[in-house]
VOPAGU-2260 file (C-alpha; in pm, 1 decimal, decimal comma):
REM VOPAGU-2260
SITE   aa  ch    i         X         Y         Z
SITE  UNK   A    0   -1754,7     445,9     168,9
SITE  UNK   A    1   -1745,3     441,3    -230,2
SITE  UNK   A    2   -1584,9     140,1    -383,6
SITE  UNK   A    3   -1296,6     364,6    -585,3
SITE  UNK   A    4   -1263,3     527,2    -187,5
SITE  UNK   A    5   -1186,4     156,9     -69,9
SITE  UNK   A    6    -965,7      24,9    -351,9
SITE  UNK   A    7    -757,6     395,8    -262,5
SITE  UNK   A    8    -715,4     262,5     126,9
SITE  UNK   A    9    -600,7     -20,9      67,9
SITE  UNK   A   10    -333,7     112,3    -235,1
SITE  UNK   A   11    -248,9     357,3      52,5
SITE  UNK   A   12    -158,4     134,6     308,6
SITE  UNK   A   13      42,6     -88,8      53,9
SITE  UNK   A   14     226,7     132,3     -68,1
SITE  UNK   A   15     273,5     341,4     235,5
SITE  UNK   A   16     435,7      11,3     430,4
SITE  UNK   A   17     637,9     -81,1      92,3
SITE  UNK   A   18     784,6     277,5     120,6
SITE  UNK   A   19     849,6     280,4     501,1
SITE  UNK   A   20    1003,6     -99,2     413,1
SITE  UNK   A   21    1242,3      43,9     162,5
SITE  UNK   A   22    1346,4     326,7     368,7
SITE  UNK   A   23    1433,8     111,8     652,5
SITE  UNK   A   24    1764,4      28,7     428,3
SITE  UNK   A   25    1856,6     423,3     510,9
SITE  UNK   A   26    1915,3     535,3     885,1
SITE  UNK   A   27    1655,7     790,6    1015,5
SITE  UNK   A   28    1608,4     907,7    1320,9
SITE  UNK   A   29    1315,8     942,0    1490,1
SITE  UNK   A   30    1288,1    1347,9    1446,4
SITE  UNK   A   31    1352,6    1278,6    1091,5
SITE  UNK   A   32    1127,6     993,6    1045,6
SITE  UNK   A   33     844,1    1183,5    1197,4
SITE  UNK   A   34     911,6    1494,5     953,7
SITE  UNK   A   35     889,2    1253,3     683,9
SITE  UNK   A   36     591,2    1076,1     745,9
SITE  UNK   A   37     399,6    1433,4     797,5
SITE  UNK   A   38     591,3    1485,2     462,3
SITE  UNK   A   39     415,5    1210,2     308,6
SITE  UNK   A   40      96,0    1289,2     506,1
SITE  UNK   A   41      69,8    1625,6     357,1
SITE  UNK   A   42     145,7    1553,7     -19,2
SITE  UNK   A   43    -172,9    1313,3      45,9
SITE  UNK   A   44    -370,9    1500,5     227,5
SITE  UNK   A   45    -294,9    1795,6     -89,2
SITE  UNK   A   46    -343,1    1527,5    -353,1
SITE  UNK   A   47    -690,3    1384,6    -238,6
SITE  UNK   A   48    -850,5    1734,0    -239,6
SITE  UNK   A   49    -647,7    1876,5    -578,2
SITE  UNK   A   50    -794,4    1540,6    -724,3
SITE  UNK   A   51   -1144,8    1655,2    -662,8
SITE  UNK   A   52   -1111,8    1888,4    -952,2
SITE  UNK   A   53    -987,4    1659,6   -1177,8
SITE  UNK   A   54   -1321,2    1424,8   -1152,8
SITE  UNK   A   55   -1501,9    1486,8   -1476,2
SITE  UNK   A   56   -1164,2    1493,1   -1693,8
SITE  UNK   A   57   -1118,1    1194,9   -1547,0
SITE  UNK   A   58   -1432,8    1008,0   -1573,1
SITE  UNK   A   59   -1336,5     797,5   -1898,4
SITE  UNK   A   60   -1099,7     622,8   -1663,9
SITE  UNK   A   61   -1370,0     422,1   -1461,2
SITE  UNK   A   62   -1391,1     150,6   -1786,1
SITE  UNK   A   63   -1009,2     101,8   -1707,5
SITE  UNK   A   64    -932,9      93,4   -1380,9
SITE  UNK   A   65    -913,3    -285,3   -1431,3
SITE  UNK   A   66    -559,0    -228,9   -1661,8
SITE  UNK   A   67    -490,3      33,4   -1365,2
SITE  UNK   A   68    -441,8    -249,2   -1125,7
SITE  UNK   A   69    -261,2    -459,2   -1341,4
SITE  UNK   A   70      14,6    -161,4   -1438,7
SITE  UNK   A   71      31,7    -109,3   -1113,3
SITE  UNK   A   72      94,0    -505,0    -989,3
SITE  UNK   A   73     362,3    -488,8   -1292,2
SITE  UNK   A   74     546,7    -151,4   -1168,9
SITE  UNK   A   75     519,5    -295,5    -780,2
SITE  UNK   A   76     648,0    -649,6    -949,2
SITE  UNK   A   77     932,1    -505,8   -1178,3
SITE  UNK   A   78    1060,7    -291,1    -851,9
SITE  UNK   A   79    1019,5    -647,3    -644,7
SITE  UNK   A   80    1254,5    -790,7    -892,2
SITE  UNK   A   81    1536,5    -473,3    -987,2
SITE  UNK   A   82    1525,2    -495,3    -571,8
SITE  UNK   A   83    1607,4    -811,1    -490,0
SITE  UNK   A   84    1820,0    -925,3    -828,8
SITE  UNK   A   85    2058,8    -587,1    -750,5
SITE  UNK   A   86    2005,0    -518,9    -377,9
SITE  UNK   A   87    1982,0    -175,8    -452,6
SITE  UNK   A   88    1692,2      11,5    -316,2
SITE  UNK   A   89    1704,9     379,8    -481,6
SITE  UNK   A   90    1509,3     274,6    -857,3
SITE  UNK   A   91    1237,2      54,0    -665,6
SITE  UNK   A   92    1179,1     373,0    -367,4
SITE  UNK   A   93    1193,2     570,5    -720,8
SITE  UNK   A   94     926,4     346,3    -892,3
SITE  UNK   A   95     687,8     259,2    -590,1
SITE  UNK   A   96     685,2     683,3    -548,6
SITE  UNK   A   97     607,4     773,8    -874,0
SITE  UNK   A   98     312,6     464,8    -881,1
SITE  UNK   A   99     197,0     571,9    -520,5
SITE  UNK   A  100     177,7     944,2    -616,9
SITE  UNK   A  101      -9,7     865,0    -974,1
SITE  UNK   A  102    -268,4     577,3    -856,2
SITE  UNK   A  103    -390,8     910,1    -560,5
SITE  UNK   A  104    -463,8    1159,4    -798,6
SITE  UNK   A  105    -617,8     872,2   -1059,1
SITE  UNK   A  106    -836,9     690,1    -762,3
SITE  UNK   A  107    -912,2    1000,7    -561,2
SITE  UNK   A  108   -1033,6    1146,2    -854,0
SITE  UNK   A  109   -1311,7     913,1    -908,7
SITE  UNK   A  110   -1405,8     841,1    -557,7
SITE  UNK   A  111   -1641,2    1042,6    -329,1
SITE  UNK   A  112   -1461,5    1086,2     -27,5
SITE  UNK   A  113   -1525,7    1396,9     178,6
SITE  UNK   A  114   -1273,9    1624,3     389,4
SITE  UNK   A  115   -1281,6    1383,2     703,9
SITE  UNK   A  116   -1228,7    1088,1     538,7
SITE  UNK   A  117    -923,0    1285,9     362,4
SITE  UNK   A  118    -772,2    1382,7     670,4
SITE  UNK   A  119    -776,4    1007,0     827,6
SITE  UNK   A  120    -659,0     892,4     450,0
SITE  UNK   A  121    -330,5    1085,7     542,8
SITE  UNK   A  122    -316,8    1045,8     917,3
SITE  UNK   A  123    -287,9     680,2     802,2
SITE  UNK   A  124     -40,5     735,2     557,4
SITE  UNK   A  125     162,0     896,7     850,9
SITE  UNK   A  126      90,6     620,6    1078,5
SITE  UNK   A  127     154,6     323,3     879,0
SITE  UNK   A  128     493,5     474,4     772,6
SITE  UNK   A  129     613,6     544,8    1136,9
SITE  UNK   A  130     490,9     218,3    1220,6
SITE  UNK   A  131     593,0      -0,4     980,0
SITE  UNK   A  132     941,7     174,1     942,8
SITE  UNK   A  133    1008,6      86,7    1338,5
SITE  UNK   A  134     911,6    -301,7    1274,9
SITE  UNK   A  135    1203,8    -270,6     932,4
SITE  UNK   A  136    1452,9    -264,9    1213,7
SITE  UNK   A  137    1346,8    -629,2    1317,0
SITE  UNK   A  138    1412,5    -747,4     984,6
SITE  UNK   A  139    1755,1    -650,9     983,5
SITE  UNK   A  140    1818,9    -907,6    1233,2
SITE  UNK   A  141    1712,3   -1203,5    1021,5
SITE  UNK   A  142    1879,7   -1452,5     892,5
SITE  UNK   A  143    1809,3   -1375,8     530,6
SITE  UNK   A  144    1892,4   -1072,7     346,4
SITE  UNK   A  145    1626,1    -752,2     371,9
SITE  UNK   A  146    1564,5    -686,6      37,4
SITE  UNK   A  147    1478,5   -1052,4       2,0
SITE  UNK   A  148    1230,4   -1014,6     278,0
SITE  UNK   A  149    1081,3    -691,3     136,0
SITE  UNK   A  150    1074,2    -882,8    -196,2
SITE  UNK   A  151     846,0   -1122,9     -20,8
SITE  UNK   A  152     579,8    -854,0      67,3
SITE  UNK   A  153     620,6    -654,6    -278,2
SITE  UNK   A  154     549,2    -980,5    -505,1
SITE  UNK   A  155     244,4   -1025,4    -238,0
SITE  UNK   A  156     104,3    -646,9    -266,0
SITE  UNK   A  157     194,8    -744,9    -680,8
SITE  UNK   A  158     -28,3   -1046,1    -616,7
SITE  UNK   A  159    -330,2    -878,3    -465,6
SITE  UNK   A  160    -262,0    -622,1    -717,1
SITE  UNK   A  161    -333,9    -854,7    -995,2
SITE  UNK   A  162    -654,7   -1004,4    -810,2
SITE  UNK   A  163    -811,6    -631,3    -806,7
SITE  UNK   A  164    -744,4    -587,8   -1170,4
SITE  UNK   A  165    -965,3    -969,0   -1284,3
SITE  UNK   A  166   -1206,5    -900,8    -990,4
SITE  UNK   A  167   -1280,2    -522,3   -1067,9
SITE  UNK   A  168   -1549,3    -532,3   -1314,7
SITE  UNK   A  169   -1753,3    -840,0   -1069,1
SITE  UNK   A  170   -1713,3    -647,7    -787,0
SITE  UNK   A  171   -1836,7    -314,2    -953,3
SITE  UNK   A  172   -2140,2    -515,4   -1105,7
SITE  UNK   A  173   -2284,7    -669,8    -719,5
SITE  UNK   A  174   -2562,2    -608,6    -611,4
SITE  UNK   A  175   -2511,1    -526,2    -277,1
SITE  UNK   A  176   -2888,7    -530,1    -146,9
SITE  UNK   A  177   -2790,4    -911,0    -112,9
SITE  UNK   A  178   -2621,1    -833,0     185,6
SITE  UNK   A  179   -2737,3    -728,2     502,0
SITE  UNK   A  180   -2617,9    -458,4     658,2
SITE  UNK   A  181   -2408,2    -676,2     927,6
SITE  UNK   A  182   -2239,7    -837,1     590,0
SITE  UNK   A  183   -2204,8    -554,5     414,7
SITE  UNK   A  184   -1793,7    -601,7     391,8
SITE  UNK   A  185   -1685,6    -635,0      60,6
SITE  UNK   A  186   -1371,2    -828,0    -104,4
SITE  UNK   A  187   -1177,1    -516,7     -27,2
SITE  UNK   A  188   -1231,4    -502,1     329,4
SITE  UNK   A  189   -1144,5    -826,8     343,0
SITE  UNK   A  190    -845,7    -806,9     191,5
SITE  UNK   A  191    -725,9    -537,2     411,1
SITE  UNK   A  192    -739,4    -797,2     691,6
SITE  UNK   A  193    -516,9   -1019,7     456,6
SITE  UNK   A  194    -311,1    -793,7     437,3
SITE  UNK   A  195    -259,2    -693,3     788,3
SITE  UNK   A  196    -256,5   -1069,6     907,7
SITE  UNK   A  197      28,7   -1118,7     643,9
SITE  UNK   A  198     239,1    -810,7     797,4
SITE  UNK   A  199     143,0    -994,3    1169,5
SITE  UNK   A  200     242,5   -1327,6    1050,4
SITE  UNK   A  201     560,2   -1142,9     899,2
SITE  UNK   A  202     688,6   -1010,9    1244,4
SITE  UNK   A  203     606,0   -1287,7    1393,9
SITE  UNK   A  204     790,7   -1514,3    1234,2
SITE  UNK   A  205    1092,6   -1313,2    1234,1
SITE  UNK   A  206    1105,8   -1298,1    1592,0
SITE  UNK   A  207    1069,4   -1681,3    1591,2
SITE  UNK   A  208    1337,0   -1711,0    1373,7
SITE  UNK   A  209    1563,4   -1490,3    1562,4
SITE  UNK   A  210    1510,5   -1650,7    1919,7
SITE  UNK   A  211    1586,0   -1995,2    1771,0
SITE  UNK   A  212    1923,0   -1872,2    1619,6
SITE  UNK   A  213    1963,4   -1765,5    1945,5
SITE  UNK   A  214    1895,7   -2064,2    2114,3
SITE  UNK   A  215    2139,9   -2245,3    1871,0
């Protein structure tokens, strides 16, 4: 996988769980959640390959994809913060959308993925928002308030946001005949496991914290 194809997984899965997080405040049903998520599949699926065409208008925007990250930690922050000062979740759904739709066409356009790896792009959109909206309904039961606790993972995706945009230009410039092929994972591989020990660790400790209320 291309580097631009890597940095575009993992800004899929964050901002596909940020969105299923921030719908969990609305009451779907299953039939409905499932519609949406192919909904959201799709549009992905549609952007990656529309994208394709877009590659050498594009092009200029490799030397910035460094200030790409860091609008993008700011626009994931500034929704973090309207969220959990208001509690009202319509302007940051509105704002991580708009940011989610825009960083596809600007990444996909620059990377070299082919048609398979655009299908399982969207068939993980769709999974991670099924997914991820299911777990939002053990949230509800915690003590503190959910926007706080989607707060918590927004200013985290913000942070790791921010880390792409002063890492970009090292991690474009390795030379990656360093590695062997059994260490051939890079920062954003890695990351992805951050992330998805943070989500673990998130559940986790919600369920503690619910069977001790219990308790008490």
């Amino acid at each position: 996988m291309d580097l631009i194809g890597g940095y575009l997984l993992v800004i899929l899965v964050l901002f596909s769980a940020n969105i299923a997080l921030l719908l969990g405040n609305y009451a779907i049903d299953n039939k409905k959640l499932i519609l949406t998520s192919l909904a959201f599949a799709a549009v992905t699926f549609i952007l990656l390959n529309a994208s394709v065409y877009l590659n050498a208008t594009l092009l200029f925007l490799l030397d910035y994809f460094s200030y790409l990250f860091f609008a993008i930690a700011v626009v994931i922050f500034l929704a973090m913060f309207y969220l959990v000062k208001n509690d009202e979740f319509k302007i940051s759904l509105y704002l991580i959308l708009l940011t989610f739709l825009i960083s596809i066409i600007l990444f996909s356009s620059q990377s070299s993925l082919n048609f398979f790896e655009m299908i399982i792009y969207s068939l993980l959109v769709f999974i991670i928002l099924f997914v991820v909206y299911q777990l939002s309904k053990l949230l509800h039961h915690a003590k503190r308030q959910y926007s706080v606790i989607i707060g918590e993972f927004m200013c985290l995706a913000s942070i790791l946001m921010f880390i792409f945009a002063f890492t970009y230009f090292s991690t474009l410039n390795l030379d990656y005949s360093m590695f062997s092929s059994f260490l051939i994972l890079t920062p954003t591989y890695q990351l992805i496991y951050v992330i998805i020990s943070v989500i673990v660790i998130l559940v986790i400790g919600v369920l503690l914290n619910d069977s001790k209320g219990g308790i008490s």
